[in-house]
VOGU-3710 file (C-alpha; in Angstrom, 3 decimals, decimal comma):
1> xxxxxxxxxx> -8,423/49,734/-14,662  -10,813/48,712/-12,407  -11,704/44,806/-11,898  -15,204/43,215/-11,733  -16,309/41,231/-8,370  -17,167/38,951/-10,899  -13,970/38,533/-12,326  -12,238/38,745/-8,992  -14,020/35,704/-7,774  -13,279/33,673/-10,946
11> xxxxxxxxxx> -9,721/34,595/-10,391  -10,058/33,448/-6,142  -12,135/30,419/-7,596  -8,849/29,194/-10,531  -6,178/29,666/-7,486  -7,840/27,815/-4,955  -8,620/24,699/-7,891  -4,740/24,670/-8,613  -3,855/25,073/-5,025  -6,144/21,738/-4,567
21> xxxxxxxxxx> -4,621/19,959/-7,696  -1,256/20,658/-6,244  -2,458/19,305/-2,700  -3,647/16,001/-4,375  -0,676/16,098/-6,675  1,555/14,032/-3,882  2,618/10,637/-4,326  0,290/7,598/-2,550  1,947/5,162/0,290  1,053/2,230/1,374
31> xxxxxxxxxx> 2,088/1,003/5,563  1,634/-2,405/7,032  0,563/-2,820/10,866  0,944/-6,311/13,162  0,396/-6,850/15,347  -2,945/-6,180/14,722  -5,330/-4,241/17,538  -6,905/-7,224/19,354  -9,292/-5,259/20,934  -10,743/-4,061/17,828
41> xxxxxxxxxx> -13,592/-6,833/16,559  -12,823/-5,845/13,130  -9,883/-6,499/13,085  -8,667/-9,413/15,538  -7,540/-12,782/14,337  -6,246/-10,760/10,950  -2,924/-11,332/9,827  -1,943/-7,197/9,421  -3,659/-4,315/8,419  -2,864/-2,142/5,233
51> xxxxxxxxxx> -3,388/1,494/5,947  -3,307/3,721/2,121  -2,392/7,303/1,575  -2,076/9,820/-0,758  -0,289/12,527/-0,380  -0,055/11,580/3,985  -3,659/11,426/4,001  -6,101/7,832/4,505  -7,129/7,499/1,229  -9,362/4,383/0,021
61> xxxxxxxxxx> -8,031/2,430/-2,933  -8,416/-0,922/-4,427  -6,381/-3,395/-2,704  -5,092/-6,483/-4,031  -2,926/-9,127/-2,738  -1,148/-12,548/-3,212  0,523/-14,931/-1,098  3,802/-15,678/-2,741  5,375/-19,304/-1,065  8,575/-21,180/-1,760
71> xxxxxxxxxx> 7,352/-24,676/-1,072  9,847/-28,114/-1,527  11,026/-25,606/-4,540  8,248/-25,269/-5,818  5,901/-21,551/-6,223  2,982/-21,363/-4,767  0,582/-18,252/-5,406  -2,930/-17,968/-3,530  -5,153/-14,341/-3,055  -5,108/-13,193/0,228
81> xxxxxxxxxx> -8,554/-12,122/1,591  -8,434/-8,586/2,160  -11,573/-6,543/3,646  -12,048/-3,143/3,890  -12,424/-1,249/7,448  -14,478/0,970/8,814  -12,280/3,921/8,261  -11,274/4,866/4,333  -7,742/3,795/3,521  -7,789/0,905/6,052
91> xxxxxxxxxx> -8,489/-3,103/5,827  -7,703/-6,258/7,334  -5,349/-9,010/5,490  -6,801/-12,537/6,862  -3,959/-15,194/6,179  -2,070/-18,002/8,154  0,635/-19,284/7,364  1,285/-22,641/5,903  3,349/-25,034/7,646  5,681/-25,217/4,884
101> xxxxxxxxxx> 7,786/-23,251/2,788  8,938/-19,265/2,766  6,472/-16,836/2,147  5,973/-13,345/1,028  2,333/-10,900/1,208  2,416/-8,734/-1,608  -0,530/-5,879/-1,245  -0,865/-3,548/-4,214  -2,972/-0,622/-4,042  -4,621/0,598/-7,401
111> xxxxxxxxxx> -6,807/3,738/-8,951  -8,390/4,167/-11,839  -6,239/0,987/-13,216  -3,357/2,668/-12,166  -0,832/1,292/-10,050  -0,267/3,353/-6,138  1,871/1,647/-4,278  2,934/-1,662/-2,788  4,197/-3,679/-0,221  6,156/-6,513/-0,105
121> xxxxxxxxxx> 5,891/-8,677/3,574  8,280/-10,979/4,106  7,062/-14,121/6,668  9,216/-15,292/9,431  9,049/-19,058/10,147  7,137/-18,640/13,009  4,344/-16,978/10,824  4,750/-13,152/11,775  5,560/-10,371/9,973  9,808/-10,091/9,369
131> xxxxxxxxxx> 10,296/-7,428/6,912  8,174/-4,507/5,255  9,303/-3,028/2,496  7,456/-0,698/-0,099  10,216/-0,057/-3,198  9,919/3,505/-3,922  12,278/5,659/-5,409  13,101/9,766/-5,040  11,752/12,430/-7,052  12,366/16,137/-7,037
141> xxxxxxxxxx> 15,538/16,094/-4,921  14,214/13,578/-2,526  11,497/15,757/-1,522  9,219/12,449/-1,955  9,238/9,209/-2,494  7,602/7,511/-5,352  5,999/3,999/-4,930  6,805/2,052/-7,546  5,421/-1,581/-9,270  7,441/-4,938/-7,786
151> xxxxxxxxxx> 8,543/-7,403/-10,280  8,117/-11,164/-9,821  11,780/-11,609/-9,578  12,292/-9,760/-6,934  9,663/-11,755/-5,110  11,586/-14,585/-6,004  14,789/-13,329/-5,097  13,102/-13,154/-1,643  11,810/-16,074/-1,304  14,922/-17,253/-2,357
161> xxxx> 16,604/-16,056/0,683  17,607/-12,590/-0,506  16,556/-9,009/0,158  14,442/-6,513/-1,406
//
């Protein structure tokens, strides 16, 4: 039986749009850099940067993030100001830190509504970055790793003096 160019180029056409949906199909990350390039006008005097991917590639995504502070025992919660860079996936995070208290940066990245990925920052008390952590957990085997949502109480646990 002989096949149709027509038909043969549909068929090309279906493989290369799965190939593609299994390409995209990886799991997103989110990575933290400070110091921050000072030589870069976009970015000097910011805090970090936030670099997202999906699937190892810069991807842009919503960003979102909080300040989370241990203050005389008491929580203190302000947005950090985050602005988007030149190239997709990348931004600045403009923040100082207070004289007082423990803090934490959480940055969440977000699609569609959906939750990506995010990273939890924990402040030394000289007001530079300590600790990065993005919780994640394996999938398939650990063939990847999964970013997955951070509960307040593990903020809290941090600020509290434990670890993520």
């Amino acid at each position: 039986m002989l096949v149709s160019p027509l038909k043969r180029a549909l068929a090309v056409v279906v493989v290369s749009l799965i190939a593609a949906g299994v390409a995209i199909a990886g799991p997103p990350w989110i990575a933290i850099e400070s110091p921050v390039n000072p030589h870069d006008p976009a970015t000097r005097d910011a805090f970090m940067t936030v670099r997202t991917y999906h699937h190892g590639e810069l991807l842009a995504f919503d960003l979102s993030g909080t300040a989370e502070g241990l203050v005389n025992g008491q929580r203190r919660s302000t947005r950090l100001d985050i602005r988007r860079l030149a190239q997709p996936g990348t931004y600045a995070v403009r923040w100082q830190k207070p004289a007082q208290g423990s803090w934490v940066l959480v940055v969440s990245s977000m699609r569609d509504g959906q939750h990506m990925a995010t990273a939890v920052v924990t402040v030394d008390n000289s007001g530079r970055v300590a600790r990065v952590s993005v919780p994640s957990r394996p999938i398939e085997g650990g063939r990847w790793q999964v970013p997955r949502a951070v509960a307040a109480a593990e903020v809290n646990a941090i600020l509290r003096g434990q670890t993520l």
